[in-house]
N, C-alpha and C positions, 0 to 999 in steps of 0.2 A: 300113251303115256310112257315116258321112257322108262327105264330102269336100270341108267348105267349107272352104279355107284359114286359116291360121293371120292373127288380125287382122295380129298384125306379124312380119317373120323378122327375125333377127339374123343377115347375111352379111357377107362380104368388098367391102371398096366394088370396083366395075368402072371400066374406064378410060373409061366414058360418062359417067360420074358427078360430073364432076372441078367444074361448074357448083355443083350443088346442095350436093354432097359441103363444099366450100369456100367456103361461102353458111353453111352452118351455123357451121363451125370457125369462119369470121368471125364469128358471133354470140356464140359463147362467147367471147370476145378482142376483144370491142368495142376499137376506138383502138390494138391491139396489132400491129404488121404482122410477119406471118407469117415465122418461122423461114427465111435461106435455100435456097434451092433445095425450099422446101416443095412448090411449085407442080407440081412434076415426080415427086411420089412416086407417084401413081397412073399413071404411064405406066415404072413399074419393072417389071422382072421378079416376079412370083410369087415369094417368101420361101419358106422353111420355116415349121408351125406352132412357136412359139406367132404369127409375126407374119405379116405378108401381103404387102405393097411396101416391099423392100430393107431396113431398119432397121428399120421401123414396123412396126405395128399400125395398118389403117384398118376399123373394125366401120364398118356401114350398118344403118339399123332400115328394113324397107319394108314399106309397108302392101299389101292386097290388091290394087292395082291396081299395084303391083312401084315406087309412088312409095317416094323417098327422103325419111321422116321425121323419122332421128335419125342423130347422127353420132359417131364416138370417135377420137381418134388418142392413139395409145401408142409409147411408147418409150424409146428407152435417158436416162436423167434427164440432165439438161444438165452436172449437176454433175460428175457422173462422167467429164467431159473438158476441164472448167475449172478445178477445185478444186485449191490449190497442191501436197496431198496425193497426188492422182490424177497429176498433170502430173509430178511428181519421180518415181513408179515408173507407170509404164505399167502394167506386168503386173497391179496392184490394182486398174488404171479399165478391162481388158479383163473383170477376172475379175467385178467389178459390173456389167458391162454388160451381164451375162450371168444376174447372180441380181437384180437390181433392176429393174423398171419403173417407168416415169412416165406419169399420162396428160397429155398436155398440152391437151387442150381435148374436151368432151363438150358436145353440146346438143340438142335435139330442136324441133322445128316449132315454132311459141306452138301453131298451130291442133288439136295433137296432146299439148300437156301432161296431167299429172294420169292418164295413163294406163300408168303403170308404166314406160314406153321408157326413161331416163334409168337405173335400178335394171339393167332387160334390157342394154341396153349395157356396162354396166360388171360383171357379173356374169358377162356371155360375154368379155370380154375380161380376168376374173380368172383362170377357168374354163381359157382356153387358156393364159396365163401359168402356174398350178398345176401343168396338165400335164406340161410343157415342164420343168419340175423349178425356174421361178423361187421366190425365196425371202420377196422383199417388193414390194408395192404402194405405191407414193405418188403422191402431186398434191396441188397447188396449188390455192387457192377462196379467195374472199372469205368476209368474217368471216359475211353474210347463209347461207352454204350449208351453216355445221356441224352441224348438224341433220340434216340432211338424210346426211349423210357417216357422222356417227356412228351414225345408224342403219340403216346399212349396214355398219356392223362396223370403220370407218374411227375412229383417235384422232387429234383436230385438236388441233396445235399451234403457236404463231407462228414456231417453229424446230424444224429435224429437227438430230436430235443421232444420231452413229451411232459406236458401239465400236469403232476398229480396233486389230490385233496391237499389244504394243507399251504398251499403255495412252495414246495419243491420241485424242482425237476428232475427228469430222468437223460440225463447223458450219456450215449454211444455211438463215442466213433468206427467206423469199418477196418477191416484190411485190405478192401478191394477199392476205396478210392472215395466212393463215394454211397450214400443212403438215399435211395428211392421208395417215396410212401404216394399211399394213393386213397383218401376214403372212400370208404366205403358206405358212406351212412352221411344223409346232410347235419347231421350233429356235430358231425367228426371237423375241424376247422385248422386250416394251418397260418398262423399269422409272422407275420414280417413285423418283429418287434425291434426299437431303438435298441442299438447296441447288443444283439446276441446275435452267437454265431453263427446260429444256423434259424430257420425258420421253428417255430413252435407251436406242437401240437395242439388241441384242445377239443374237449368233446368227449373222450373215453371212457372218463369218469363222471357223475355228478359234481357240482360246485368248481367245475376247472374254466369256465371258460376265462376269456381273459379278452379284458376291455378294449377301449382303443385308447386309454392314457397307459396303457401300461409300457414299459421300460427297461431294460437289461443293465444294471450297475454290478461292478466289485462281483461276478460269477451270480450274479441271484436275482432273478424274475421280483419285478415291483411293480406291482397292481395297485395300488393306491397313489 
């Protein structure tokens, strides 16, 4: 039986890691400075799965010699504690915070591209979201990455549009180009409605689903 290790593992980053670990996330966020108090996540406590330090999700790809090749940070989406929607009832940006992820920045070595680690990263970090009972996957990418997104099972589009109780939606656009969502759960359903700009979520909530007469008039979902 052999025993030569696996070329690369997908783990939890360590708190030795915090150099290399934030060397990459700087690379995927060229010119972007980093999220408050980012710098201090890997010196949190150990998380419960599906995430690893405090809030987050920080996946590491290392090659045979236990180097840090690739990187992924995941978490609760920005929106779900900015959005006027979210901010007016708390209880609906706790209870997203809980069925939605975000990844907010993946990247791998350049000297390590083309070798599958970007697909592995984001596959083990779908993989423990799934488990954990999340419902949806999104993130952010430039228009150059759809491709790549989409076949991966991800639908890119320049706005995420999502069904809440109610018959409201939730609108946000990106800075990077374009919104890539992926569910995570057969509940979870994206439809192509007449007249809206972008595909629409449904599934997150109870009472969201939305029919097949439904319609996008004057900025506002019509279900009847």
């Amino acid at each position: 039986m052999s025993t030569t290790p696996p070329a690369v593992r997908i783990v939890p980053a360590r708190r030795a890691d915090i150099g290399p670990y934030f060397d990459l996330i700087d690379l995927a966020t060229p010119g972007r400075p980093r999220p408050p108090g980012l710098d201090r996540v890997l010196s949190l406590l150990p998380a419960p799965p599906p995430l690893s330090h405090g809030p987050f999700l920080c996946l590491t790809a290392r090659d045979r010699n236990d180097r840090v090749v690739g990187a992924l940070l995941a978490g609760p989406p920005r929106w779900a504690f900015e959005h006027p929607l979210y901010t007016d009832v708390p209880e609906l940006s706790l209870f997203l915070q809980e069925c939605v992820t975000a990844v907010y920045a993946m990247a791998v070595d350049p000297a390590h591209r083309r070798r599958g680690i970007a697909r592995r990263l984001l596959r083990a970090a779908e993989r423990r979201f799934r488990e954990a009972g999340y419902l949806l996957a999104t993130l952010e990418h430039g228009t150059d990455l759809s491709g790549f997104y989409t076949h991966l099972g991800y639908t890119c589009d320049p706005m995420l549009l999502i069904n809440l109780p109610g018959d409201p939606l939730l609108g946000q656009t990106t800075s990077e180009g374009n919104s890539a969502v992926k569910p995570l759960h057969p509940q979870v359903r994206l439809h192509q409605v007449p007249g809206a700009p972008a595909r629409i979520i449904s599934g997150l909530l109870p009472g969201t689903d939305i029919p097949p007469t439904a319609r996008f008039h004057d900025n506002q979902l019509i279900l009847r």
